[in-house]
DRENLUMPA-9383 format. One record per residue (C-alpha): residue in one letter; x, y, z. Coordinates in Angstrom, 1 decimal. Layout:
# DRENLUMPA-9383
A|X|Y|Z
...
# end
This chain:
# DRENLUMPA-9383
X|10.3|6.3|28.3
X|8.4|4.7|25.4
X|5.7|6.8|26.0
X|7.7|10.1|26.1
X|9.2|9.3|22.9
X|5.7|8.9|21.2
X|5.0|11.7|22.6
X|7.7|13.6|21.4
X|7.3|12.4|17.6
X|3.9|13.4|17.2
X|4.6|17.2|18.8
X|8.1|17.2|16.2
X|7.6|19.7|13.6
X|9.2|19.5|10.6
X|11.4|22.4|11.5
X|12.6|20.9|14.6
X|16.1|19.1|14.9
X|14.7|16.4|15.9
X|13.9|13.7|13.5
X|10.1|12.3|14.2
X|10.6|8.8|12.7
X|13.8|8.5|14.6
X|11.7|9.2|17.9
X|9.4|7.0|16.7
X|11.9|4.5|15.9
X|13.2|5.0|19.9
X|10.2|4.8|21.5
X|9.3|1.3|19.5
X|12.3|0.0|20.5
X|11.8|1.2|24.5
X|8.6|-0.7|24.0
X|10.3|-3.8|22.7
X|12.7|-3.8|25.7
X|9.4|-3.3|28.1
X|8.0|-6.5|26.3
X|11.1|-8.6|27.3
X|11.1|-7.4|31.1
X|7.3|-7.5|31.2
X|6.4|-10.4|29.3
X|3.0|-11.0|31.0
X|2.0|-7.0|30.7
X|-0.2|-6.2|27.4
X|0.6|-2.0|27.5
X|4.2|-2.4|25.4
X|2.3|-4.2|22.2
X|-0.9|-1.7|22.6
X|1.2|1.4|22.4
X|3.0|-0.3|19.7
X|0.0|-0.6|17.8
X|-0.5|2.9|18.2
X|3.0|3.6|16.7
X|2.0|1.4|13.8
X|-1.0|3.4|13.2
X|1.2|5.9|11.9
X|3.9|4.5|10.0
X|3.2|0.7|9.7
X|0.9|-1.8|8.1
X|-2.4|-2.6|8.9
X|-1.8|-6.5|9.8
X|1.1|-4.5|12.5
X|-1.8|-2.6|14.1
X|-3.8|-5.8|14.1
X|-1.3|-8.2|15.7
X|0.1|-5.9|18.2
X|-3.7|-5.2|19.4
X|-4.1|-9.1|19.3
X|-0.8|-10.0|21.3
X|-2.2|-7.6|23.7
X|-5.2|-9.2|24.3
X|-3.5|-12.8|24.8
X|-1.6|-11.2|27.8
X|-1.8|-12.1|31.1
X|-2.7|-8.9|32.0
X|-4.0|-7.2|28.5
X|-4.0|-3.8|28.0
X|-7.3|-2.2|29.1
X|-8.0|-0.4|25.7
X|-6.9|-2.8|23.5
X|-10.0|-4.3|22.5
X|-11.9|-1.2|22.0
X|-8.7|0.6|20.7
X|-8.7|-2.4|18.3
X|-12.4|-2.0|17.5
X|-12.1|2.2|16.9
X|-9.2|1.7|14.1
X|-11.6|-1.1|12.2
X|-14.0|1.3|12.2
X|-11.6|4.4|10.5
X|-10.0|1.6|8.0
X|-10.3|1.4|4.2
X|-9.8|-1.4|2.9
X|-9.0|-1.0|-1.1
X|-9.1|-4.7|-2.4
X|-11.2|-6.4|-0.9
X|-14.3|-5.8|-3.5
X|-12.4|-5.7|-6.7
X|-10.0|-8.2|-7.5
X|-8.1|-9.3|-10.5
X|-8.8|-12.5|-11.7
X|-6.1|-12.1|-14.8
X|-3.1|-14.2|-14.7
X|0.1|-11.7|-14.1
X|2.6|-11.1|-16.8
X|6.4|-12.3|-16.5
X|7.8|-9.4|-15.9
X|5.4|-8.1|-14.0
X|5.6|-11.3|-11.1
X|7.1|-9.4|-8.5
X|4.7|-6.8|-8.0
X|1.8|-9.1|-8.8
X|3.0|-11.1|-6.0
X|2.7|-8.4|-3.3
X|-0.4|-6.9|-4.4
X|-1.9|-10.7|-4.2
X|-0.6|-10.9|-0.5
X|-1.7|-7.5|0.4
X|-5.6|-8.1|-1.1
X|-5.1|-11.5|0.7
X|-4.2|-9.4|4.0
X|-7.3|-6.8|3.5
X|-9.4|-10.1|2.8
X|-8.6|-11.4|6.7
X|-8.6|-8.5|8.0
X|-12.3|-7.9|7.1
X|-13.0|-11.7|8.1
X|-11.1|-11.1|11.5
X|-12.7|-8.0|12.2
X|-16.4|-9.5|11.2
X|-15.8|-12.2|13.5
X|-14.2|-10.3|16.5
X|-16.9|-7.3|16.8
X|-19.9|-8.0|14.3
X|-21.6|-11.1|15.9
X|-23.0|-12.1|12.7
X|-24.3|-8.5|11.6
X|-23.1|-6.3|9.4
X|-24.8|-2.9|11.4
X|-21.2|-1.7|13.1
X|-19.2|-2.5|9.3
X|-21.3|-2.0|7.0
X|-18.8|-1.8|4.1
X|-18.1|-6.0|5.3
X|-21.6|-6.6|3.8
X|-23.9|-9.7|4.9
X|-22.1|-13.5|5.3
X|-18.6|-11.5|5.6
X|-17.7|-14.1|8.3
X|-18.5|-17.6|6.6
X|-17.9|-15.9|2.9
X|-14.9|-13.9|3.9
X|-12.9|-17.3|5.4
X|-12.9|-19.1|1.9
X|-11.7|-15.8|0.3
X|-8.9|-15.2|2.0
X|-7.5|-18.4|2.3
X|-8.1|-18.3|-1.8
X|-6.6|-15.1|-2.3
X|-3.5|-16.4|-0.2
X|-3.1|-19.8|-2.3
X|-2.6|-17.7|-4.9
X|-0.5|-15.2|-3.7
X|1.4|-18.3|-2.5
X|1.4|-20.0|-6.3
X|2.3|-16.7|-7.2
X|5.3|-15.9|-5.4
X|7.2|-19.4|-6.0
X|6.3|-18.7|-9.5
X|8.6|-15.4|-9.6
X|11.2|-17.2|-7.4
X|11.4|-20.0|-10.3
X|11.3|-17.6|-13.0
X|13.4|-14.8|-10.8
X|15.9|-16.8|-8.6
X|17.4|-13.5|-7.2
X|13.9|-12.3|-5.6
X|13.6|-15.5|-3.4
X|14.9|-13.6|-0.2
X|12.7|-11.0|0.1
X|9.6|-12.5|-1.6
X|10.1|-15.6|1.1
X|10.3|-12.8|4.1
X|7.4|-11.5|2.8
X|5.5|-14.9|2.8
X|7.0|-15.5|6.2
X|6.2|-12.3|8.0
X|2.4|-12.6|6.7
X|1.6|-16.2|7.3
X|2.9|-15.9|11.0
X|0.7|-12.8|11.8
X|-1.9|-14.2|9.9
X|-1.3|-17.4|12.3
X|-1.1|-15.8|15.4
X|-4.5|-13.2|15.1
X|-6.2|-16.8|14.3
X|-5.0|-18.2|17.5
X|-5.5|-15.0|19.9
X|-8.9|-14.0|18.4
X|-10.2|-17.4|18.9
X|-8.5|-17.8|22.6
X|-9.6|-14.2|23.2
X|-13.6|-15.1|22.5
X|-13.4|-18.6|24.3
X|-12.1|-16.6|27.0
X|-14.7|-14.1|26.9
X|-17.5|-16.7|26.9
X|-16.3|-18.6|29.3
X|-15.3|-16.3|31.8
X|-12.0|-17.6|32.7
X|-8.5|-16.0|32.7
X|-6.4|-19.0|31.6
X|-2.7|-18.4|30.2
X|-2.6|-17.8|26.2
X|-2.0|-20.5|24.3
X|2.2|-21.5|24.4
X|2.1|-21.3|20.5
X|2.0|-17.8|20.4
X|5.3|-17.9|22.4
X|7.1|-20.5|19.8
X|6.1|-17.9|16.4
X|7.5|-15.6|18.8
X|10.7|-17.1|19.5
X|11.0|-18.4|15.5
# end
């Protein structure tokens, strides 16, 4: 049913009375409900990655891709699906960064600019480590040393998007909600790509097919 209602977004013309975010909207929340009957079955968080493609973020694509491959039973395309969208993505901030302090009044939107060039920054450091193995050939835009280079970065660029936000929330009281959820939603998917990438190539090395690590589970249930 999930897959019908992708489907049926992407063939909804504008003319059409059907709404193609609301089928999108239906088909990610079919997948959602496949996810909790078929916890150990990978296909529900690869076709939402391919919903999120479309109308979501780039860290979505990423962690739905990842929680695919830390299934019991991953999605077969998941890893190469993964590997063709890192290949079509721009990154916009992760050569030229500001290294101004933010004005006052202009906190709030410093803030999520900070957190998104931190996101762009792992990104290119997950994506160096998951598919480059050390060369730059397949990425070129990541540049040589991405993977050691790239880890100090991001963690940098996310200290101060950190600073940055509890900065606004002491000057801005009223912004602490959704500023927080912000810092939240990224340091959990941030959290758990770390722990599937690195389960995901220890698996791969070592050729077994041991259960993904519970953690995953408990940001999950959080």
């Amino acid at each position: 049913m999930g897959d019908l209602e992708r489907y049926n977004a992407v063939i909804t013309t504008g003319d059409a009375p059907e709404n193609p975010a609301e089928r999108s909207y239906l088909a990610k929340t079919m997948y959602l409900k496949a996810i909790d009957i078929y916890r150990s079955n990978g296909k529900p968080y690869s076709q939402l990655a391919l919903i999120s493609i479309n109308g979501g973020s780039a860290i979505d694509v990423v962690w739905y891709y990842c929680m695919s491959l830390a299934m019991k039973e991953p999605a077969a395309i998941a890893f190469d699906n993964l590997k063709s969208f890192y290949s079509k993505v721009r990154f916009s901030s992760t050569v030229a960064e500001s290294t101004n302090s933010p004005k006052s009044a202009d906190l709030r939107a410093a803030a999520r600019k900070q957190v998104a060039r931190a996101v762009e920054k792992f990104l290119t450091f997950q994506r160096e480590v998951m598919y480059s193995n050390g060369s730059s050939a397949e990425f070129p835009s990541l540049g040589s040393g991405a993977a050691s280079g790239g880890s100090e970065s991001w963690q940098v660029a996310m200290e101060q998007a950190t600073r940055t936000i509890f900065q606004t929330i002491k000057e801005d009281p009223d912004q602490a909600s959704s500023l927080l959820k912000l810092l939240r939603s990224t340091l959990m998917r941030v959290t758990i790509i770390l722990i599937t990438t690195i389960w995901y190539l220890g698996r791969q090395q070592k050729g077994n097919v041991a259960s993904p690590p519970i953690l995953i589970f408990c940001f999950l249930k959080s």
